[in-house]
NUGU-122237 format. One record per residue (C-alpha): residue number from 0; residue in one letter; y, z, x. Coordinates in nm, 4 decimals. Layout:
i;aa;v;w;u
NUM;a;Y;Z;X
...
REM end
This chain:
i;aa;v;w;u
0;x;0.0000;0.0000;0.0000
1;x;0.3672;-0.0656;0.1441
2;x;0.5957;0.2585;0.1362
3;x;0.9462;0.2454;0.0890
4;x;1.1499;0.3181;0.3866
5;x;1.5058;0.4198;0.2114
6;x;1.7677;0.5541;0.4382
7;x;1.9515;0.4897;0.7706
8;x;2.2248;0.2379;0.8816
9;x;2.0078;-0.0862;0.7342
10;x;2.0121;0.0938;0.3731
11;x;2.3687;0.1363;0.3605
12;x;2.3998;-0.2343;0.4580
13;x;2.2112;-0.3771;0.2258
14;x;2.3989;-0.1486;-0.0410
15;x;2.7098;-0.2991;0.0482
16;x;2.5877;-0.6447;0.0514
17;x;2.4135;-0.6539;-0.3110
18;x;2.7461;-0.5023;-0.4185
19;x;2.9432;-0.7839;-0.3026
20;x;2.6957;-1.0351;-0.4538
21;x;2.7392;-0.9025;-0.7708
22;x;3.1390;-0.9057;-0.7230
23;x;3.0817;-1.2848;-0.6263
24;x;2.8397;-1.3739;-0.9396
25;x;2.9692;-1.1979;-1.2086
26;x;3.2825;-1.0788;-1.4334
27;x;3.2078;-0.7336;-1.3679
28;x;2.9065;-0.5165;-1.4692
29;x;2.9547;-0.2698;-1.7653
30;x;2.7772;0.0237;-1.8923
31;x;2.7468;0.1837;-2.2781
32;x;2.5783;0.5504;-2.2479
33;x;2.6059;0.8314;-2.0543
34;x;2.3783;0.8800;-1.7342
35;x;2.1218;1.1255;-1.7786
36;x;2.0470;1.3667;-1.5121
37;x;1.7591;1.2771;-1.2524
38;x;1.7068;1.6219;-1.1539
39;x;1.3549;1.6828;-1.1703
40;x;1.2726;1.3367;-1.1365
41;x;1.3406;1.0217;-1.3781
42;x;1.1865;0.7108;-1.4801
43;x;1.4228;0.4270;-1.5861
44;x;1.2294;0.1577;-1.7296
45;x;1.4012;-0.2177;-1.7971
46;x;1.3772;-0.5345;-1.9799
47;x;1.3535;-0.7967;-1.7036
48;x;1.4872;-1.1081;-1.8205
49;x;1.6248;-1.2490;-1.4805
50;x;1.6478;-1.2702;-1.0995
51;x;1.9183;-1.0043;-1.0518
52;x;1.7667;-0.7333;-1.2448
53;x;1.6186;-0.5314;-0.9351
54;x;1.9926;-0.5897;-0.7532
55;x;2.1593;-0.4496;-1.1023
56;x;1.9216;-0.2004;-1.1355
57;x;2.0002;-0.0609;-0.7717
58;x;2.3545;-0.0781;-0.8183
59;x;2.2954;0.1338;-1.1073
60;x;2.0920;0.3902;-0.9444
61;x;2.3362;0.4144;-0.6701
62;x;2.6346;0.4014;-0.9329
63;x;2.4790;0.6841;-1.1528
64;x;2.4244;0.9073;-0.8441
65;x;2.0545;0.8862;-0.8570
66;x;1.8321;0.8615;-0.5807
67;x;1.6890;0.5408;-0.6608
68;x;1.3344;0.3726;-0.5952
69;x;1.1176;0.1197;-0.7901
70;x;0.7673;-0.0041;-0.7951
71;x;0.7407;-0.3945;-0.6854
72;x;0.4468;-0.6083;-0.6781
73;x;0.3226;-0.5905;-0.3659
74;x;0.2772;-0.9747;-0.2762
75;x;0.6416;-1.0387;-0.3377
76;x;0.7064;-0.7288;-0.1454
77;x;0.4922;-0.8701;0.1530
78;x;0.7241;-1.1811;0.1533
79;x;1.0566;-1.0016;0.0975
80;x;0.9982;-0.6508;0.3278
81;x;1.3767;-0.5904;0.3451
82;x;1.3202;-0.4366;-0.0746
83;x;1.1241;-0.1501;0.0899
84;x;1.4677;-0.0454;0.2560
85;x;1.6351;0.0223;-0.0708
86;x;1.3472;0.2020;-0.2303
87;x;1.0788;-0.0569;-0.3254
88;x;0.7202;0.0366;-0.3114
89;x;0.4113;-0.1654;-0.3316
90;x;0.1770;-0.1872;-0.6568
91;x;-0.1538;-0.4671;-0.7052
92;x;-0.1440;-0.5307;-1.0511
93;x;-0.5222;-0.5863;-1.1413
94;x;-0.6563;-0.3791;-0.8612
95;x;-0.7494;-0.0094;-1.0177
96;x;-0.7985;0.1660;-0.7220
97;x;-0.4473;0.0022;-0.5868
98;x;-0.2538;0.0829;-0.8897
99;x;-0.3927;0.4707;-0.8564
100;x;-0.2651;0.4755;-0.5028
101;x;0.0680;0.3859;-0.6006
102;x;0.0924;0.6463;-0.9353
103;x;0.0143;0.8816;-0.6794
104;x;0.2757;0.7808;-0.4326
105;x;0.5390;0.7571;-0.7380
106;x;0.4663;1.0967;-0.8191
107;x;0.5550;1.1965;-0.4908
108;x;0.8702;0.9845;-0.4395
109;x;0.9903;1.1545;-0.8019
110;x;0.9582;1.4956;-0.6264
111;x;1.2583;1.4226;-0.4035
112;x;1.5805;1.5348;-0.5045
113;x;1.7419;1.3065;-0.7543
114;x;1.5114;1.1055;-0.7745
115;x;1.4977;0.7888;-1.0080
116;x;1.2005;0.5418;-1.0405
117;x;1.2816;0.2186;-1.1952
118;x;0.9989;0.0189;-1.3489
119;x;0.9964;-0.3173;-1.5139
120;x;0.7177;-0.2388;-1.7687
121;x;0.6656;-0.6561;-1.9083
122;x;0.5604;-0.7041;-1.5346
123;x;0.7194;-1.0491;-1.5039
124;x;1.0310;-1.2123;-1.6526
125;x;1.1122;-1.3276;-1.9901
126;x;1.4397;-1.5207;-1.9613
127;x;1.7362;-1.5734;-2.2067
128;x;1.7885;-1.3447;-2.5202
129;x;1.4515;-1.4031;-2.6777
130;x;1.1997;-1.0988;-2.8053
131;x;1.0804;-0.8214;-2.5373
132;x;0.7433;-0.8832;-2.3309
133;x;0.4383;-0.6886;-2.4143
134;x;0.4912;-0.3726;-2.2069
135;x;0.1954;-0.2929;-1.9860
136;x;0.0166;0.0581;-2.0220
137;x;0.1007;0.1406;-1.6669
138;x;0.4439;0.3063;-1.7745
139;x;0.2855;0.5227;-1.9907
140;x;0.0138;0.6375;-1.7473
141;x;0.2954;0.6733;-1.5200
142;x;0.4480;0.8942;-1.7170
143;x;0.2034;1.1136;-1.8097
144;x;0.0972;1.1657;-1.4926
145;x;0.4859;1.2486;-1.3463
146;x;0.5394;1.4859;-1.6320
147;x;0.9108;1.3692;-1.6010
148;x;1.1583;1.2269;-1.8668
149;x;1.1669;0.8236;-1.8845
150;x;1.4963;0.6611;-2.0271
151;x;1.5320;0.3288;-2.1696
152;x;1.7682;0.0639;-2.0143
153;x;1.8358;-0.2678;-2.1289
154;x;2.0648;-0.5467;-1.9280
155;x;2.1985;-0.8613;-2.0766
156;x;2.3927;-1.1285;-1.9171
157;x;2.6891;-1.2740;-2.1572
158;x;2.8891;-1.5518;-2.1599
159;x;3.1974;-1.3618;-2.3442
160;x;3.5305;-1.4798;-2.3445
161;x;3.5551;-1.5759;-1.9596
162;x;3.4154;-1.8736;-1.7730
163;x;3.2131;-1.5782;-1.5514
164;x;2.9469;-1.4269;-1.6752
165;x;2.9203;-1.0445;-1.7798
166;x;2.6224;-0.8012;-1.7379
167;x;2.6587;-0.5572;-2.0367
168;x;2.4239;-0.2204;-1.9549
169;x;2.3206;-0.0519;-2.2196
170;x;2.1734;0.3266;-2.1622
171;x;1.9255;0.4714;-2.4341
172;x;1.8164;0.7823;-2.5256
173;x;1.5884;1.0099;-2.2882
174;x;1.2697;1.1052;-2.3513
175;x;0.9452;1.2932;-2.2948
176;x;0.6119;1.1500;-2.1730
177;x;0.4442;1.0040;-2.4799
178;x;0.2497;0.7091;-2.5819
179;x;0.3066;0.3281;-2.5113
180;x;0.4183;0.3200;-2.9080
181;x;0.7325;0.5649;-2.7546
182;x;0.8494;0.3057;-2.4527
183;x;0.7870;0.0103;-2.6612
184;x;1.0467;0.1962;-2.9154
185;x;1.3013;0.2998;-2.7050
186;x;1.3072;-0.0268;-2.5074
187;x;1.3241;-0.2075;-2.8474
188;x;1.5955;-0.0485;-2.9693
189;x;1.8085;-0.0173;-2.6922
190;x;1.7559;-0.3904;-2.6457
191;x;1.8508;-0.4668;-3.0038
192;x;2.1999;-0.2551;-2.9382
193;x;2.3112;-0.4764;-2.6160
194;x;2.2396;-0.8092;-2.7897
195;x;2.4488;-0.6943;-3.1062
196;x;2.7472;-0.6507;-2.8791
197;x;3.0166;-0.8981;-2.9051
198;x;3.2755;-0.7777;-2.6924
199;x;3.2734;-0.4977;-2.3627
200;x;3.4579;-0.2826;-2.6119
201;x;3.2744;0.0412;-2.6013
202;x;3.1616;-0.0632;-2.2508
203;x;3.3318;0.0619;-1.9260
204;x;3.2966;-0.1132;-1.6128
205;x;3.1052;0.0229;-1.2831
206;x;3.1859;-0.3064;-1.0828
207;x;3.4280;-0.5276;-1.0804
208;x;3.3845;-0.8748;-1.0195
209;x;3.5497;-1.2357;-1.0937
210;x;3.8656;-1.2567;-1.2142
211;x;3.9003;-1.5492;-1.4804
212;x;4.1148;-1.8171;-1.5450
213;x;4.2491;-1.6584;-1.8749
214;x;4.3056;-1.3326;-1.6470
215;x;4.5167;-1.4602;-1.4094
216;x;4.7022;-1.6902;-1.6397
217;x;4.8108;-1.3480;-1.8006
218;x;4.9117;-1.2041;-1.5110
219;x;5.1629;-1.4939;-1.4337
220;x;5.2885;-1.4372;-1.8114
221;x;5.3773;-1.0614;-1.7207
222;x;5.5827;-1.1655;-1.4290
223;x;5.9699;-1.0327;-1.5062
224;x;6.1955;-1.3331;-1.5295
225;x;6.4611;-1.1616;-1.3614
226;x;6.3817;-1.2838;-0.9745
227;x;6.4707;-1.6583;-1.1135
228;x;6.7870;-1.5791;-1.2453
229;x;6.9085;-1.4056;-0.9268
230;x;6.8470;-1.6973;-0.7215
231;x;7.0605;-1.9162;-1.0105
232;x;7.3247;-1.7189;-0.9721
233;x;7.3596;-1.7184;-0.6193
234;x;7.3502;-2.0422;-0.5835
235;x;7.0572;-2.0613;-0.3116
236;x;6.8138;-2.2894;-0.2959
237;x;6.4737;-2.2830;-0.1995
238;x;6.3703;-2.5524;0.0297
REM end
């Protein structure tokens, strides 16, 4: 199984460097919900619906003051080592006795302080806006075998009223371990909330990205007039 290896100089890079991209690529990233406490150990569990969902998801950890990790399938970790530095471990998805191995090294990694596991539970992605994967039963063995609190979190990427897209976060409601029915639930709901939202009202920003045409056109607009009619008056000229 390959361990994470979190912490140090090359960490903090990489932090800095996924921020960036996201300042590049989107609008900004917002948030509905409040952060629940990771002391004690949390599971956040997503919909994945795109590429940038691990990068989001680690800005979020990072944002919310967690002490973030996540569980990655191993052969994409093999090929793409440098996850393992912001908290990525390995799991073999169809291999039993692999799977155990990492439950058992999750359970450890959610005894450090703060800690926050993030799990994808459909296991691959389901792009656009469409229904929610099947969630596998791993996140509720998971669970169960933590003994910590899980929280729904569901991302969406808009096309609002900008020419850059938005990533609108929305945070659901904590809760105990419990059966696949529960995550399915919680997931479902809080996935039905961000796709009903038409606007970022309600939604405050954690990173800010893009600035849009309509933005900066109404920036000009708020410009005082009064610097042109000094020059007028004064007769100079700008050459």
């Amino acid at each position: 199984m390959i361990r994470d290896q979190k912490g140090g100089l090359f960490t903090w890079l990489l932090d800095r460097y996924i921020h960036r991209k996201l300042q590049g690529a989107f609008r900004g990233v917002w948030v509905r919900g409040a952060f629940p406490s990771a002391e004690g150990g949390l599971i956040a569990y997503f919909n994945h619906s795109s590429f940038w969902d691990g990068f989001i998801a680690q800005q979020l950890t990072e944002l919310a003051g967690w002490n973030g990790f996540a569980m990655m399938e191993e052969e994409n970790l093999a090929k793409y080592r440098f996850h393992t530095r912001i908290g990525a471990f390995g799991v073999r998805r169809g291999d039993a006795k692999s799977a155990m191995a990492s439950i058992r090294y999750a359970r450890e990694v959610l005894q450090r302080p703060k800690a926050a596991l993030v799990i994808f539970p459909e296991g691959e992605i389901h792009a656009g806006q469409g229904p929610l994967g099947t969630l596998q039963r791993g996140i509720e063995v998971l669970a169960r075998a933590s003994k910590v609190r899980s929280v729904p979190i569901a991302v969406r990427y808009a096309f609002l009223e900008h020419e850059h897209p938005d990533v609108l976060i929305e945070i659901g409601t904590p809760h105990a371990p419990g059966p696949l029915a529960d995550f399915e639930q919680g997931l479902g709901e809080t996935y039905a909330r961000v796709l009903s939202a038409r606007s970022v009202e309600g939604f405050r920003r954690i990173v800010r990205g893009r600035t849009s045409v309509q933005e900066r056109w109404d920036s000009v607009r708020r410009l005082p007039a009064a610097s042109g009619s000094s020059v007028v008056t004064s007769g100079a000229v700008d050459r």
